[in-house]
C-alpha positions in Angstrom: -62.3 -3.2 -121.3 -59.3 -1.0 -120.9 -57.9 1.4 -123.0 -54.8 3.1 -122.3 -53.1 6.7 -123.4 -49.7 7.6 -123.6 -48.4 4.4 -124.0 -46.7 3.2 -127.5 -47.5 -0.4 -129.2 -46.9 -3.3 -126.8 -45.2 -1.1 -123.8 -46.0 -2.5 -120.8 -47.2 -0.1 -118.2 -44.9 -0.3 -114.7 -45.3 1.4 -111.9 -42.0 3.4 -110.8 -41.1 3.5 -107.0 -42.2 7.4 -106.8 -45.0 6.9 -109.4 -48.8 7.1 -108.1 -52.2 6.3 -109.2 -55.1 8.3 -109.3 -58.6 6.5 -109.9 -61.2 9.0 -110.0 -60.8 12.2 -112.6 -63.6 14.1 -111.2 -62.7 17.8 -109.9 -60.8 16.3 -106.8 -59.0 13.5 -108.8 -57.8 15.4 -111.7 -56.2 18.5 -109.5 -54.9 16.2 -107.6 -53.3 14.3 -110.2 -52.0 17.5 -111.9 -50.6 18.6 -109.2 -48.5 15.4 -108.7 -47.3 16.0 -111.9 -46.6 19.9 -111.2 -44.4 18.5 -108.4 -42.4 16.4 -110.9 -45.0 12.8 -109.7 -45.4 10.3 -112.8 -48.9 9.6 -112.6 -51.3 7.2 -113.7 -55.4 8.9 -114.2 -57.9 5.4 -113.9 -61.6 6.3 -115.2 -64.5 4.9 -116.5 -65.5 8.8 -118.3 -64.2 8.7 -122.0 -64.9 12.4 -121.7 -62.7 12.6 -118.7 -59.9 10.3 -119.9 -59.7 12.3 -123.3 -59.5 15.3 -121.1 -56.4 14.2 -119.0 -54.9 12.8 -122.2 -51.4 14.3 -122.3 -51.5 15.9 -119.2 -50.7 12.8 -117.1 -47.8 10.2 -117.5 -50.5 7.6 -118.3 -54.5 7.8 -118.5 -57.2 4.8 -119.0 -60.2 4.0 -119.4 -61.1 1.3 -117.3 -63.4 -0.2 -114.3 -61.3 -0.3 -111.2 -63.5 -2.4 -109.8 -62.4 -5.2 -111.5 -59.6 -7.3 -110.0 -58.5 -8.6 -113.1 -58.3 -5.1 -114.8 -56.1 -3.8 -111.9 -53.8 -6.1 -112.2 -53.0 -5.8 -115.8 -52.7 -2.2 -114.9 -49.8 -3.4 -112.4 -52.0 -1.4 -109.6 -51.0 -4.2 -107.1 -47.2 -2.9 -107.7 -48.1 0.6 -106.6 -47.3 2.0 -103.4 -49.3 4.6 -103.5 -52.9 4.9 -104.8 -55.5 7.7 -104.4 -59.4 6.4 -104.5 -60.5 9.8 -106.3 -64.2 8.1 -106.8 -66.8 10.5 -105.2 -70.4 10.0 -107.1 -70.2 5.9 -106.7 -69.8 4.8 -103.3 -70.5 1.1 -104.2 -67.3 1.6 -107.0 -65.4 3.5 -104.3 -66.0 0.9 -101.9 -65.1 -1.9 -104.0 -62.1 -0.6 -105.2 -60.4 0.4 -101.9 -60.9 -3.1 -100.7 -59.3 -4.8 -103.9 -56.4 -2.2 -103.4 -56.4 -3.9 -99.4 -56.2 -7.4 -100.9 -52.7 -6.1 -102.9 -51.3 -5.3 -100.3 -50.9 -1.7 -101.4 -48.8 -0.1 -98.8 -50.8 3.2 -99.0 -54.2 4.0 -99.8 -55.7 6.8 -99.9 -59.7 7.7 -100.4 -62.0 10.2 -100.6 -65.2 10.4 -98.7 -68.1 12.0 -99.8 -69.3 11.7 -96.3 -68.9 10.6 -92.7 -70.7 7.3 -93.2 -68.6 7.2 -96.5 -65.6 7.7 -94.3 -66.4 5.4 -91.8 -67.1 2.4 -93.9 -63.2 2.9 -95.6 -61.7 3.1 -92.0 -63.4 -0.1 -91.2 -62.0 -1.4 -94.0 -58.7 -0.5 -93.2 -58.0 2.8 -95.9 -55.1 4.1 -94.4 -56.1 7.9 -95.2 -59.7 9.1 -95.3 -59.8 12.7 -96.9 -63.2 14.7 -97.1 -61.9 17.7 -99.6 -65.3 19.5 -99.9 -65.6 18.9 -96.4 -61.9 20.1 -95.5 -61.8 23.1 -98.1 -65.3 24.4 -96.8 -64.0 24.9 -93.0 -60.6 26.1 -94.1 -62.9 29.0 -96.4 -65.3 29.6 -93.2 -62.3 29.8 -91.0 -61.2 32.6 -93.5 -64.3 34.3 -93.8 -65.2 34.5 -89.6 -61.8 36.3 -88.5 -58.5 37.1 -88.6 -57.6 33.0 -89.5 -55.6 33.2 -92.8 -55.3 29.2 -93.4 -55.8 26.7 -91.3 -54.9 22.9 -91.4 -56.4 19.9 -89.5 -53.4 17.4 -89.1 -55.5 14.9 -87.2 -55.7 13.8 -83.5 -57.4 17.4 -82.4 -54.6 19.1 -83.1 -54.4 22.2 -86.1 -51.6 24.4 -87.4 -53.0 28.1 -88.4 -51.8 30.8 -89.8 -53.0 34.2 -88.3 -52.8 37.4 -87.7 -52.1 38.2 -83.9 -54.9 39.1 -81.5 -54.5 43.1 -80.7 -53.4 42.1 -77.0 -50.5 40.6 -77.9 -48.6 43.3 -80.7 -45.8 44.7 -79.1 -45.3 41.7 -76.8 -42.6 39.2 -77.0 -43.3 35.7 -77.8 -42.1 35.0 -74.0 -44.6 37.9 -72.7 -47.6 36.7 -75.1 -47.2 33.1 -72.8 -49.6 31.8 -75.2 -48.8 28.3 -74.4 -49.5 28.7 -70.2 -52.5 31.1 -71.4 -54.1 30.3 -74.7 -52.7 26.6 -74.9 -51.2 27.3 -78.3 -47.4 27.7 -79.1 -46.5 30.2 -81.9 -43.8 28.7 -83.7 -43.0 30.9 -86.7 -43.5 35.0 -87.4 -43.3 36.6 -91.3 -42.8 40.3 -90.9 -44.3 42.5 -93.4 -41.3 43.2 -95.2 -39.7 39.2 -95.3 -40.2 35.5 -95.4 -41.1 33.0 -92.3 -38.6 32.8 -89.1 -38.8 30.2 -86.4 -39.2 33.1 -83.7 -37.6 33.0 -80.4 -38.6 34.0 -76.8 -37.5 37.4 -77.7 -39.2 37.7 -80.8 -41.5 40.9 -80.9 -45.5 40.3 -82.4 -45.8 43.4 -84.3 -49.3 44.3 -85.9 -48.9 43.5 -89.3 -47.0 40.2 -89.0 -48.6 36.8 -89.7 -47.7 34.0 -87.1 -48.0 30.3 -87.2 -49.3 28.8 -84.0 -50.5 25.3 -83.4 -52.1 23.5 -80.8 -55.1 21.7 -80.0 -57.6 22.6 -82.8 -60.4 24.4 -81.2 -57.6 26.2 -78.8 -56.5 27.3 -82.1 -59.7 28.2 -83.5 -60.2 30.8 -80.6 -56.6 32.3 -81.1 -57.3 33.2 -84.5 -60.7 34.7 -83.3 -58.6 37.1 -81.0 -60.0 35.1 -77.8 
């Protein structure tokens, strides 16, 4: 059965070029799909949870209660004309499965899924998600990252390679970015400084690292890592 929200008697429900769908409005799904929405993102929220649906109700462009695992009932939801679709589903690997695999069959041009696990995320890969994302996963190194040293944020962007933002290790205040040779010595590149006082600035070879500024360095992700713990 599906029941939709937010749409009036006999509309039929289209999915817009920069429109995207969201099945899964669990903790992950449901910020996600706000945040979409914060960022001006029509959005359709796909669940199974009355409780959950009548919770989003309002908040997002559209909202439904209905099994995604159902090929019939994600066509008549136009799902197969999305371009983008987010598999949200955490506490039903069998539905998350399923569903990412009917979304495959559309030909939907880009899937994205979460993974509760690395055997989660390794049976979507082999099936050919085009993004596996592990937010608990993710969110917990970013916080331990944090909590270990001077690392303020960090970000995995795939292929061992990770873009940090940090304060600088106590050898290098006072040097120039050209001096710190961070690249030849550290095999990181710094590639932006935010002074106390202003924003972010691509820095230069003669940019000074003073104490108090935050930089943004990248490189290989465990190189990374050990900048940010001052080694």
């Amino acid at each position: 059965m599906v029941r939709l929200r937010g749409l009036g008697t006999g509309e039929r429900l289209a999915a817009e070029a920069d429109s995207v769908a969201v099945i899964g409005l669990g903790r992950f799904g449901s910020a996600l799909a706000l945040e979409l929405m914060a960022s001006d993102t029509d959005v359709l929220g796909i669940d199974t949870s009355e409780e959950l649906v009548q919770g989003m109700n309002g908040r997002l462009t559209h909202v439904v209660r209905a099994d995604s695992t159902q090929e019939e009932t994600l066509r008549e939801l136009s799902i197969p004309d999305f371009e983008r679709v987010v598999v949200a589903i955490g506490s039903d690997l069998e539905a998350s499965i399923l569903t990412a695999s009917l979304l495959l069959e559309f030909g939907v041009p880009q899937v994205w899924a979460k993974a509760v696990s690395d055997q989660h995320g390794a049976i979507l890969r082999r099936l050919g998600v085009h993004n596996v994302v592990y937010p608990e996963k993710d969110m917990g190194r970013r916080i331990a990252h944090r909590v270990r040293g001077n690392l303020q944020d960090f970000v995995e962007l795939g292929d061992d390679f990770a873009a940090v933002r940090t304060r600088p290790p106590a050898d290098l205040v006072g040097r120039t970015v050209a001096e710190a040779r961070t690249r030849d010595s550290r095999g990181v590149t710094i590639t932006a400084i935010k002074r106390p006082d202003g924003g972010w600035h691509h820095c230069t070879t003669d940019s000074v690292i003073g104490p108090d500024d935050l930089l943004l360095v990248t490189g290989p992700t465990r190189k990374a890592e050990r900048f940010a713990s001052g080694r």
